[in-house]
PyMOL Python script that loads the backbone (N, CA, C, O; Angstrom):
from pymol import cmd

cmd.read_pdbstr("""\
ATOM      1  N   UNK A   1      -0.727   5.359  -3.356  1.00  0.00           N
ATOM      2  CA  UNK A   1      -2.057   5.045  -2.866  1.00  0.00           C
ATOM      3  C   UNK A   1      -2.165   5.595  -1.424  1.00  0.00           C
ATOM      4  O   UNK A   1      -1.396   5.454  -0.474  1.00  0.00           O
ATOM      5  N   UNK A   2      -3.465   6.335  -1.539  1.00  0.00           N
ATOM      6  CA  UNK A   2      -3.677   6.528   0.287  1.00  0.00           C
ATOM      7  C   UNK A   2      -3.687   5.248   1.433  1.00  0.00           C
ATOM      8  O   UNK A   2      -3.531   4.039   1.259  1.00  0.00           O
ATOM      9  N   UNK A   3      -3.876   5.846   2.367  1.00  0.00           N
ATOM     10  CA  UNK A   3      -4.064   4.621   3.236  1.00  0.00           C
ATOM     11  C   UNK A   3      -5.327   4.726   4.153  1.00  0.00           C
ATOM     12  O   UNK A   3      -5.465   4.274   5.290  1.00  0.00           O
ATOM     13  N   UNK A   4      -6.473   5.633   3.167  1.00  0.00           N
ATOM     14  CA  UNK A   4      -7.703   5.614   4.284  1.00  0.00           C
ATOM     15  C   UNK A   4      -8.537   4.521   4.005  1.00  0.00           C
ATOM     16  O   UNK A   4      -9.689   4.615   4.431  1.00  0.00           O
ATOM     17  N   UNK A   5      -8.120   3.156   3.178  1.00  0.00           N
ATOM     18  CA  UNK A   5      -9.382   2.062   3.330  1.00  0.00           C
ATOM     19  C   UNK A   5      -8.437   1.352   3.787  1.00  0.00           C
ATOM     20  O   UNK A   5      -7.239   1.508   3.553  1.00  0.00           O
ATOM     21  N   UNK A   6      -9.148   0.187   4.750  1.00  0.00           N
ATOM     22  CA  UNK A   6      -8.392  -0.262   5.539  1.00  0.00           C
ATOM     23  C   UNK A   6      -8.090  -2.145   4.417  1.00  0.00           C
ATOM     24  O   UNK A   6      -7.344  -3.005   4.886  1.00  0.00           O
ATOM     25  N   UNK A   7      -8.395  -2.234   3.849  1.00  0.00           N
ATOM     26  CA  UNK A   7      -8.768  -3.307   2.965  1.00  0.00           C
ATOM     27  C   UNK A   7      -7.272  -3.353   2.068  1.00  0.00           C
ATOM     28  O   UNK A   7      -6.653  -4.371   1.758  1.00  0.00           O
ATOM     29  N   UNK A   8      -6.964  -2.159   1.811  1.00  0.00           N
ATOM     30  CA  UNK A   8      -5.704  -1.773   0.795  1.00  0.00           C
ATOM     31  C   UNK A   8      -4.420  -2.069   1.996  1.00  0.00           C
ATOM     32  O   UNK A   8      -3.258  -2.268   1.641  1.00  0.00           O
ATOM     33  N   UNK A   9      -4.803  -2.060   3.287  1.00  0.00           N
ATOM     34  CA  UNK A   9      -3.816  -2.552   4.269  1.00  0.00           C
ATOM     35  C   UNK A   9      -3.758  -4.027   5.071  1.00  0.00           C
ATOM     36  O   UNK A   9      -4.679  -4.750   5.450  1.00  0.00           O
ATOM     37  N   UNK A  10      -1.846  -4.231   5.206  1.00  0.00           N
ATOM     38  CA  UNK A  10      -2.306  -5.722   5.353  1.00  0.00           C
ATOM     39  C   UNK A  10      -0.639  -5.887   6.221  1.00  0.00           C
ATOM     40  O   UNK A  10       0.313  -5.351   5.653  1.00  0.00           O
ATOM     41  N   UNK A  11      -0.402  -6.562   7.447  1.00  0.00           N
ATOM     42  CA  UNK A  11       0.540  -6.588   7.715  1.00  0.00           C
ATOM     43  C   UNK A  11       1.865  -6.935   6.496  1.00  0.00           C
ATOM     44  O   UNK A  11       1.514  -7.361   5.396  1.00  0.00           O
ATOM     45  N   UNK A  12       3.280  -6.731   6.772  1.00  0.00           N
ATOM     46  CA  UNK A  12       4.048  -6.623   6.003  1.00  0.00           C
ATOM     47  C   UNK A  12       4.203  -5.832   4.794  1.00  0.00           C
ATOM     48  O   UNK A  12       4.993  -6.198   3.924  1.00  0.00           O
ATOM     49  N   UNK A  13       3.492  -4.750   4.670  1.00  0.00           N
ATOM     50  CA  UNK A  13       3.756  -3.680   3.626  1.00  0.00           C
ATOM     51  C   UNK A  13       4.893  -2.677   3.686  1.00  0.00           C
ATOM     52  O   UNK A  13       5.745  -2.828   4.561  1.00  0.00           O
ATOM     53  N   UNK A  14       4.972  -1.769   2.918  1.00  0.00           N
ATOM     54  CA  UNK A  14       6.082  -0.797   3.651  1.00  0.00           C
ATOM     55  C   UNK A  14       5.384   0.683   3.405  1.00  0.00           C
ATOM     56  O   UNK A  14       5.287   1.080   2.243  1.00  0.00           O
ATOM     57  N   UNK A  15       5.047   1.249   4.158  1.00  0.00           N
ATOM     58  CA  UNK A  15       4.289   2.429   4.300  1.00  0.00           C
ATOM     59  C   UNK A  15       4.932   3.844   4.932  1.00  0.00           C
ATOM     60  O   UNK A  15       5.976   3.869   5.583  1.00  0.00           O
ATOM     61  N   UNK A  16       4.283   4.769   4.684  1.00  0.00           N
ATOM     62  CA  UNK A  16       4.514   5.974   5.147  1.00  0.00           C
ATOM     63  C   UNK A  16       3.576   6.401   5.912  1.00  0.00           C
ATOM     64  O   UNK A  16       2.499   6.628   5.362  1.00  0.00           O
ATOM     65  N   UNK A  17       3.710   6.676   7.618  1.00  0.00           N
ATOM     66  CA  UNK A  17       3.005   7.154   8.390  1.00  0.00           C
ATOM     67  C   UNK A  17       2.915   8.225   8.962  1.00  0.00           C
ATOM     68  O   UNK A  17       4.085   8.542   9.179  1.00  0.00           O
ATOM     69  N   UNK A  18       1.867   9.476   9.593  1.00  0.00           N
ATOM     70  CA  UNK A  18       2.138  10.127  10.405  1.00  0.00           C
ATOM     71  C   UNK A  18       1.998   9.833  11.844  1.00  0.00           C
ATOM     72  O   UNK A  18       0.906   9.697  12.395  1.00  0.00           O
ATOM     73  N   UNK A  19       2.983   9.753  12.351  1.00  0.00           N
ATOM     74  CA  UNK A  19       2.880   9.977  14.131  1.00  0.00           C
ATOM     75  C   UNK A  19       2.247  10.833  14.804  1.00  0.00           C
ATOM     76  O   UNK A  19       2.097  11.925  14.255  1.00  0.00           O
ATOM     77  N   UNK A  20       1.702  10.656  16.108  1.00  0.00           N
ATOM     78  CA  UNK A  20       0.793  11.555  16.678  1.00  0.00           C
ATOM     79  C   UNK A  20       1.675  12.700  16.931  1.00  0.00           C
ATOM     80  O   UNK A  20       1.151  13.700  16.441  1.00  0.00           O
ATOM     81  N   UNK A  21       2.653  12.936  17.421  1.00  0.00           N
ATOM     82  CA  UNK A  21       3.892  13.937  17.563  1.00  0.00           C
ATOM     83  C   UNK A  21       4.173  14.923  16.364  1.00  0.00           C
ATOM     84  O   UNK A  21       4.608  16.069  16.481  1.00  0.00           O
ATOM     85  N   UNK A  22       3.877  14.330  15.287  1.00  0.00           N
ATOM     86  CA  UNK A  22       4.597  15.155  13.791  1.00  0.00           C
ATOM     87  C   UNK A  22       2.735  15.573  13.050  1.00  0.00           C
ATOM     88  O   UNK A  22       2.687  15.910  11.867  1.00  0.00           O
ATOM     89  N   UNK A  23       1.531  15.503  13.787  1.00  0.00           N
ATOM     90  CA  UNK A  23       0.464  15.815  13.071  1.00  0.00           C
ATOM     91  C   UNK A  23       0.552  16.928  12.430  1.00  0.00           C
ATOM     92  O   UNK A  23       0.311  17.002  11.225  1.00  0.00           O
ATOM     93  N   UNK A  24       1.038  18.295  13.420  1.00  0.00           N
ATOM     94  CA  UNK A  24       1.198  19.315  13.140  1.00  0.00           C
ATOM     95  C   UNK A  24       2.104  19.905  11.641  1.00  0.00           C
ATOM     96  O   UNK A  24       1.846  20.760  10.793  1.00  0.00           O
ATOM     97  N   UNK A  25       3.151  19.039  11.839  1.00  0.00           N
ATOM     98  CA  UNK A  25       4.006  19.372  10.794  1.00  0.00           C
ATOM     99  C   UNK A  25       3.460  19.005   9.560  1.00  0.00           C
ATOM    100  O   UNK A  25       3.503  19.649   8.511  1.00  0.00           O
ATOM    101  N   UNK A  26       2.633  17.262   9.898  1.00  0.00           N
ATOM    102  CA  UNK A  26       2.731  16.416   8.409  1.00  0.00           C
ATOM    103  C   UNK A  26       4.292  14.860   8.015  1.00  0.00           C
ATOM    104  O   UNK A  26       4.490  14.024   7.133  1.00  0.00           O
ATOM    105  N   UNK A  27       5.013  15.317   9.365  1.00  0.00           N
ATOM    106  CA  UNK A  27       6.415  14.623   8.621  1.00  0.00           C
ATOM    107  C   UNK A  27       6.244  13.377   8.646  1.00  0.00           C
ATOM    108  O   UNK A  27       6.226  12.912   9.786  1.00  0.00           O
ATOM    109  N   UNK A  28       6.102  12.605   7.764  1.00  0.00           N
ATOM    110  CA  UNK A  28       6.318  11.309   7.585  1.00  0.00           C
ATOM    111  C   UNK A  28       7.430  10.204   8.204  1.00  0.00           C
ATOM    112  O   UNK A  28       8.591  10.610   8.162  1.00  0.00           O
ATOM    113  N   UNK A  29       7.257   9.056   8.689  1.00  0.00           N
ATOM    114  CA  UNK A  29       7.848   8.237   8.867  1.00  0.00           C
ATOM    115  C   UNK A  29       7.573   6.620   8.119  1.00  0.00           C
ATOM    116  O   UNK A  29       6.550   5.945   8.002  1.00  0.00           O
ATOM    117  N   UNK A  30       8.682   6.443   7.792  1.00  0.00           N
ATOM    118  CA  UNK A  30       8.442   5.113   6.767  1.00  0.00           C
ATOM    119  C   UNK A  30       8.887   3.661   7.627  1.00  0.00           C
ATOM    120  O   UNK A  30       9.965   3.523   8.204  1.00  0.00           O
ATOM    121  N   UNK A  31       7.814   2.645   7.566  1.00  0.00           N
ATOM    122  CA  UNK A  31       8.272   1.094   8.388  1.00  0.00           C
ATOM    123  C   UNK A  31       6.940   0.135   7.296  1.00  0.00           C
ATOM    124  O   UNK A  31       6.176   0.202   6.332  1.00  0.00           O
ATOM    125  N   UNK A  32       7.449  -0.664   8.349  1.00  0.00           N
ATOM    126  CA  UNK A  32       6.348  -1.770   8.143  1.00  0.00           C
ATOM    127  C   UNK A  32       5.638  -2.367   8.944  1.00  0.00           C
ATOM    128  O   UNK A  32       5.878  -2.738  10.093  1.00  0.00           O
ATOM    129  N   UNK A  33       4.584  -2.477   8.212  1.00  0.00           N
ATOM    130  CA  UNK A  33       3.287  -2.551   9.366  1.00  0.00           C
ATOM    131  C   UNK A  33       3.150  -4.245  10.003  1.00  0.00           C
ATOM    132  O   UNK A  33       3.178  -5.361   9.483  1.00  0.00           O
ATOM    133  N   UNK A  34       3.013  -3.781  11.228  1.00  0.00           N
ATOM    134  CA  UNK A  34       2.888  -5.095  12.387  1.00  0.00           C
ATOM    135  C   UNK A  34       1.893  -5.790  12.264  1.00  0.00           C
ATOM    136  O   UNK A  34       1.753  -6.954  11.888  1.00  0.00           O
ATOM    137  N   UNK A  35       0.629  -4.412  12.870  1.00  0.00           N
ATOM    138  CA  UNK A  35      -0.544  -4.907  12.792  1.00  0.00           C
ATOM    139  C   UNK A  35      -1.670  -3.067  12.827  1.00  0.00           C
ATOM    140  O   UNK A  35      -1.191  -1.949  13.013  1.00  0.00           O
ATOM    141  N   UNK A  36      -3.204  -3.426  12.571  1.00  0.00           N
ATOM    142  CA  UNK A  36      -3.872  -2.736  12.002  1.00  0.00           C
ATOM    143  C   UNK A  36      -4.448  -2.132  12.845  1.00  0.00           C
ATOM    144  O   UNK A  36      -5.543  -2.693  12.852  1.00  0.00           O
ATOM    145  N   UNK A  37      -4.496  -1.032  13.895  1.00  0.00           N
ATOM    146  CA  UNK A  37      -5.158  -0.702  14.627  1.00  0.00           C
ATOM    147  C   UNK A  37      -6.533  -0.301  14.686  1.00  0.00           C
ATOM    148  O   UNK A  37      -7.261  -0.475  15.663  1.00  0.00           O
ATOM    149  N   UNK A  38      -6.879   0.274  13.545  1.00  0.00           N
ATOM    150  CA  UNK A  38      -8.275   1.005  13.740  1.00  0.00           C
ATOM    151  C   UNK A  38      -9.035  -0.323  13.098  1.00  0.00           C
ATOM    152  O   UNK A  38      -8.513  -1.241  12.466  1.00  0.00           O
ATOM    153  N   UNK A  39     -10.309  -0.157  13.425  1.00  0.00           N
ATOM    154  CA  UNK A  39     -11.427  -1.334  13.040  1.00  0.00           C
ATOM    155  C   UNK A  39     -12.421  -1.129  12.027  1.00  0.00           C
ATOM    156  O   UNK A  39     -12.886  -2.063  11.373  1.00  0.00           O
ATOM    157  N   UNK A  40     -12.833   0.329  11.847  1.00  0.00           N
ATOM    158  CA  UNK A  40     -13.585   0.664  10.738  1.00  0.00           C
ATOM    159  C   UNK A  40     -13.006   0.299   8.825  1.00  0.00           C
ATOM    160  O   UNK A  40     -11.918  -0.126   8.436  1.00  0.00           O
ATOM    161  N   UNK A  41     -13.967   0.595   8.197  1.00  0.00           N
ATOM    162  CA  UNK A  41     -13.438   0.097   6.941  1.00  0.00           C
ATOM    163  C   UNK A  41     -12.851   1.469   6.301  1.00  0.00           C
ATOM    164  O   UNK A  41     -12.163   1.316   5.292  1.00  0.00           O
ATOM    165  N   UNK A  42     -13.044   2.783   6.772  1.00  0.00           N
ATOM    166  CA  UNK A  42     -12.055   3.544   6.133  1.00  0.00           C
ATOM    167  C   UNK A  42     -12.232   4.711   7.647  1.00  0.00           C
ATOM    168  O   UNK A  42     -12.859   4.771   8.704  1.00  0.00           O
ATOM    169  N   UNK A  43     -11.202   5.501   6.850  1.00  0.00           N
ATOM    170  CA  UNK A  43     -10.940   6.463   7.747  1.00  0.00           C
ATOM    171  C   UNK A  43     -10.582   8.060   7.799  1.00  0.00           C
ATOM    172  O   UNK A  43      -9.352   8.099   7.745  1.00  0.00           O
ATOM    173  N   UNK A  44     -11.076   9.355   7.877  1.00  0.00           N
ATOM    174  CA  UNK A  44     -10.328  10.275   6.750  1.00  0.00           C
ATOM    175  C   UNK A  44      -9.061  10.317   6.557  1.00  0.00           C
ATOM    176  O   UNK A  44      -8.587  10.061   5.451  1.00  0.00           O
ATOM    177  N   UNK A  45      -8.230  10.684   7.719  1.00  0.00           N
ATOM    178  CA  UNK A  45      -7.404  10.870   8.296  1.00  0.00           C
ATOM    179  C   UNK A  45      -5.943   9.656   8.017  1.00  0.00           C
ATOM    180  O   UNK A  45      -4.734   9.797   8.204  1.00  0.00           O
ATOM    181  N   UNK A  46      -6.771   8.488   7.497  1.00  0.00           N
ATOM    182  CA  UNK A  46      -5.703   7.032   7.269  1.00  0.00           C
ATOM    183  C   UNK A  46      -5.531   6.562   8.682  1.00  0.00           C
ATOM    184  O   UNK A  46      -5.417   7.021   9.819  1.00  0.00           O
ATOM    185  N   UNK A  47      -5.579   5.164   7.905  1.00  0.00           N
ATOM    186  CA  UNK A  47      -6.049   3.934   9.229  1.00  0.00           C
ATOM    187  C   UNK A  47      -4.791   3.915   9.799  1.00  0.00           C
ATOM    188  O   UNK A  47      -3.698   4.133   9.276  1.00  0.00           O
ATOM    189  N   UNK A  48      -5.171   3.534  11.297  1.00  0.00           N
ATOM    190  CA  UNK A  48      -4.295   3.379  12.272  1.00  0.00           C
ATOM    191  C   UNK A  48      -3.785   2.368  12.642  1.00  0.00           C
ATOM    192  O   UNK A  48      -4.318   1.403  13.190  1.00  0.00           O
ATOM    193  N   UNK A  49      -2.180   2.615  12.219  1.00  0.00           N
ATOM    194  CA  UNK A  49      -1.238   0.991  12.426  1.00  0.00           C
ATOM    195  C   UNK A  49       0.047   1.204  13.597  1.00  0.00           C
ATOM    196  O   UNK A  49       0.570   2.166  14.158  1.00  0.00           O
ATOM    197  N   UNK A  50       0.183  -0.035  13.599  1.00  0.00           N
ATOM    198  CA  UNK A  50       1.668  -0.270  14.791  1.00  0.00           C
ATOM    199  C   UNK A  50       2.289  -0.874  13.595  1.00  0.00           C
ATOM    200  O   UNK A  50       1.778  -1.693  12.831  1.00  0.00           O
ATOM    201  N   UNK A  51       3.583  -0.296  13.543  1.00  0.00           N
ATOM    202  CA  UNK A  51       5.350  -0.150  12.640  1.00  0.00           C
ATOM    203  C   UNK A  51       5.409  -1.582  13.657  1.00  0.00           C
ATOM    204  O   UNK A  51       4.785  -1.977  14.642  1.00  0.00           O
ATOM    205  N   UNK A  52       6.460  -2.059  12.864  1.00  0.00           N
ATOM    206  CA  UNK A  52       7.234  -3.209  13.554  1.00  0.00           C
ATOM    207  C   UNK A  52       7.949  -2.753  14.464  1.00  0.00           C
ATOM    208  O   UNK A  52       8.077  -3.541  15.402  1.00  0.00           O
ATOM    209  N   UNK A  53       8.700  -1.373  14.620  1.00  0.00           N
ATOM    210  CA  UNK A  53       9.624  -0.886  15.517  1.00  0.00           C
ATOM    211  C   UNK A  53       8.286  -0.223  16.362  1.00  0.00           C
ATOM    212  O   UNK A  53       8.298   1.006  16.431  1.00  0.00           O
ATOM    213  N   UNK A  54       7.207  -0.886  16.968  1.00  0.00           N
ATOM    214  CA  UNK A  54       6.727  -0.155  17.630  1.00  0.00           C
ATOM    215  C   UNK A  54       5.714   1.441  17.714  1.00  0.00           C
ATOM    216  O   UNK A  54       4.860   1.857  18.496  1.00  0.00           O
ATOM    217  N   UNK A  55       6.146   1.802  16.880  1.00  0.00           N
ATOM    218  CA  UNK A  55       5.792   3.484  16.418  1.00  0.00           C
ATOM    219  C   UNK A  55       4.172   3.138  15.875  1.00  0.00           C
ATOM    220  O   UNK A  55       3.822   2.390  14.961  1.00  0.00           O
ATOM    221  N   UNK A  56       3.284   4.039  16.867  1.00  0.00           N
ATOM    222  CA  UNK A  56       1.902   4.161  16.279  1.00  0.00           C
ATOM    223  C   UNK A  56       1.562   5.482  15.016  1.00  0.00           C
ATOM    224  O   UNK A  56       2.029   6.621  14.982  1.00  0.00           O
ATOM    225  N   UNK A  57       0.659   4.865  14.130  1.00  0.00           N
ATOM    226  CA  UNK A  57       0.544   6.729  13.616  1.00  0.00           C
ATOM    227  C   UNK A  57      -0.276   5.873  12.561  1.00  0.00           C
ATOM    228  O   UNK A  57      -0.494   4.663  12.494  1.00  0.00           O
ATOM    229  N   UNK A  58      -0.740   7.194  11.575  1.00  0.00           N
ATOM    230  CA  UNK A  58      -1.943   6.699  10.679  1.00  0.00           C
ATOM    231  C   UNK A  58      -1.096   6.725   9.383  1.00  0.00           C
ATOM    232  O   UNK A  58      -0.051   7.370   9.287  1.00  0.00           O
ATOM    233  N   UNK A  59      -1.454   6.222   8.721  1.00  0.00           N
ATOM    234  CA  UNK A  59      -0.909   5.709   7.251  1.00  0.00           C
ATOM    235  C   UNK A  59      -1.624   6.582   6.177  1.00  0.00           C
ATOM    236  O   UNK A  59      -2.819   6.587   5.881  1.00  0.00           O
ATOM    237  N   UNK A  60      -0.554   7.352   5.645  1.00  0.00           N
ATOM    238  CA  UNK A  60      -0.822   8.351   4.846  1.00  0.00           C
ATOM    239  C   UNK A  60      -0.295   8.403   3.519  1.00  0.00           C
ATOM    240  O   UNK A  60      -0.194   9.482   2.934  1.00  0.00           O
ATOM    241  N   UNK A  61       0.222   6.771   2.737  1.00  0.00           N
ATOM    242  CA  UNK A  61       1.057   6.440   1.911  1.00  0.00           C
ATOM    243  C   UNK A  61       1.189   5.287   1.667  1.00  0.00           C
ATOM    244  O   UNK A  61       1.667   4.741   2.661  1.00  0.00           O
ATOM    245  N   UNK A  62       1.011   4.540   0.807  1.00  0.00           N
ATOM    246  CA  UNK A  62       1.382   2.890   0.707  1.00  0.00           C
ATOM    247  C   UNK A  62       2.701   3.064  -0.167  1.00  0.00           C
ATOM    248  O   UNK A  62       3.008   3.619  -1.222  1.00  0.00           O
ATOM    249  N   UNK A  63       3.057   2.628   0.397  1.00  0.00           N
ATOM    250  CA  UNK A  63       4.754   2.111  -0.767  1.00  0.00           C
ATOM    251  C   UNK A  63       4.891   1.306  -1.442  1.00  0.00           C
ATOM    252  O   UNK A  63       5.115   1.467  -2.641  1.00  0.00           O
ATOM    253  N   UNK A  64       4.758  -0.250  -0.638  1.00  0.00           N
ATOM    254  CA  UNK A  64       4.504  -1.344  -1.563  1.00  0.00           C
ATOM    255  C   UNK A  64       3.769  -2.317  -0.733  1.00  0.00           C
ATOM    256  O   UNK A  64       3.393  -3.384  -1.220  1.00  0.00           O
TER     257      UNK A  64
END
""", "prot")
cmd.dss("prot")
cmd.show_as("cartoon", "prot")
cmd.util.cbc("prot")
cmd.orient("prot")
């Protein structure tokens, strides 16, 4: 599942994000989400979360 509605996101999931650093590439990083940054109900790009370890980036993957 994507991660551009923000409704399909919910703290404690385990997701795949891109970081602002890796846009270019695409490379994914996998955590779990803290909390939900962006406020709109979707987003193209995938909504913007904070990882528990801190790490911002948009969610481009739901895992579980």
């Amino acid at each position: 599942m994507n991660g551009q509605h923000r409704k399909d996101i919910r703290p404690g999931l385990t997701v795949d994000v891109v970081l602002k650093n890796d846009q270019r590439t695409g490379k994914r990083t996998r955590g779990i989400v803290k909390e939900l940054l962006t406020s709109s109900s979707t987003h193209p790009h995938g909504i913007k979360v904070r990882l528990a370890d801190g790490q911002v980036g948009r969610v481009a993957e739901i895992i579980e």
